[in-house]
C-alpha positions, 0 to 999 in steps of 0.5 A: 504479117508478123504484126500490125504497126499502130502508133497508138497501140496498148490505148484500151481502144484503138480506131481502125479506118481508113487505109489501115481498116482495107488492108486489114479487113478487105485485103488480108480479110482477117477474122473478125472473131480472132485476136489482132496483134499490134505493136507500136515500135516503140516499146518491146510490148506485143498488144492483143486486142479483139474487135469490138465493133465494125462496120463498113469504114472503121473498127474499134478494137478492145486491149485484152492482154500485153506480152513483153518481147525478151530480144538480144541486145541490137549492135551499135553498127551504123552507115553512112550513105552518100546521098543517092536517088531515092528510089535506089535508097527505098529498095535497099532500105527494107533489106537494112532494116531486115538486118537490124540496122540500127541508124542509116545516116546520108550525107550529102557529098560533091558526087550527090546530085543535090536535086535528090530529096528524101522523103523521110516520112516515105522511108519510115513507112517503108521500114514499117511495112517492112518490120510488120513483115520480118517481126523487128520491133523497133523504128530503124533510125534516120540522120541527114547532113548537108555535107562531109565537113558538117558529118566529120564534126560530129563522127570520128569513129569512121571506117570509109568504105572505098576503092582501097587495096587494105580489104575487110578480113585485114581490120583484125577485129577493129570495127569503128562504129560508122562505116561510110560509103560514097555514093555512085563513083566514090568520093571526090578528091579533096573528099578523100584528103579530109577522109585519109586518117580513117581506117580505109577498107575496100572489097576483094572484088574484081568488079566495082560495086554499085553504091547500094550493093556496097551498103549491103555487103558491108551491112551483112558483113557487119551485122549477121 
């Protein structure tokens, strides 16, 4: 663990319970004696604090010293994901936010099943267990739309990642900012007629991806 995430954190005291004091001191049984590093993700601020009483159910931890985090400056990429089953969407999630995903947008399109829910605050806590792992310093951003027309009246810098023939290698450095992927078989036909003006790419793959696997070659092909 890189650090511990606290909403609160650079207070002058912060409240350890609950699930937050087990993991802590139950679970990762840290020293008591020694400095526990916090970050809030909201800031670039790493927050030092030392413990200053602790009993059997809570802690109360005293700020002793703030260190600013210098990083390089985040690429604008975004995906835009057709809605898919939530558990599929949870296991990719953490390996987006390792690779600095800046925004994940869903889009419900006519091949989403629309009795699939996102729980967004089960999402956040999974990249925020995760950025406690890989050291990222910033919450990974979440955008939903109700349908392709609603997405296509707010973004239009769109590359669609699709069964075509034109693969990634052949952009010649013209990367738009969202790149959008359908969800298990793509997308449906009249989709396709709304989505022909955008720059088309496909994979130079013989065999057909799975949605998530799609997400994931194109976040690393884009971002590492």
């Amino acid at each position: 663990m890189r650090f511990i995430y606290h909403e609160k954190s650079g207070a002058k005291t912060l409240k350890l319970e609950k699930e937050q004091y087990n993991h802590i001191f139950k679970v990762r049984r840290e020293d008591v004696k020694k400095p526990l590093f916090f970050r809030n993700l909201q800031d670039k601020n790493l927050y030092m604090y030392k413990v200053s009483q602790i009993d059997k159910k809570e802690a109360l931890c005293e700020l002793i010293k703030i260190e600013k985090t210098l990083t390089k400056k985040p690429k604008e990429f975004q995906i835009a994901w057709s809605v898919t089953e939530p558990k599929t969407v949870e296991k990719t999630l953490p390996f987006l936010n390792e690779l600095n995903l800046k925004k994940l947008i869903f889009v419900y399109t006519k091949f989403s099943q629309r009795n699939f829910k996102l729980d967004f605050e089960r999402l956040k806590r999974i990249v925020i267990n995760s950025c406690e792992q890989c050291g990222r310093i910033d919450l990974m951003e979440f955008e939903i739309f109700n349908s392709l027309e609603e997405f296509l009246k707010i973004y239009d810098d769109i590359a669609v990642v699709d069964f075509s023939p034109d693969k990634f290698s052949s952009l010649c450095g013209i990367l738009p900012k969202i790149w959008l992927v359908g969800c298990e078989g793509g997308f449906e036909k009249e989709e396709r007629k709304r989505l022909e003006k955008f720059i088309q790419v496909g994979f130079d793959s013989e065999n057909i991806l799975r949605s998530s696997s799609a997400v994931a070659a194109i976040a690393s092909k884009l971002l590492l």
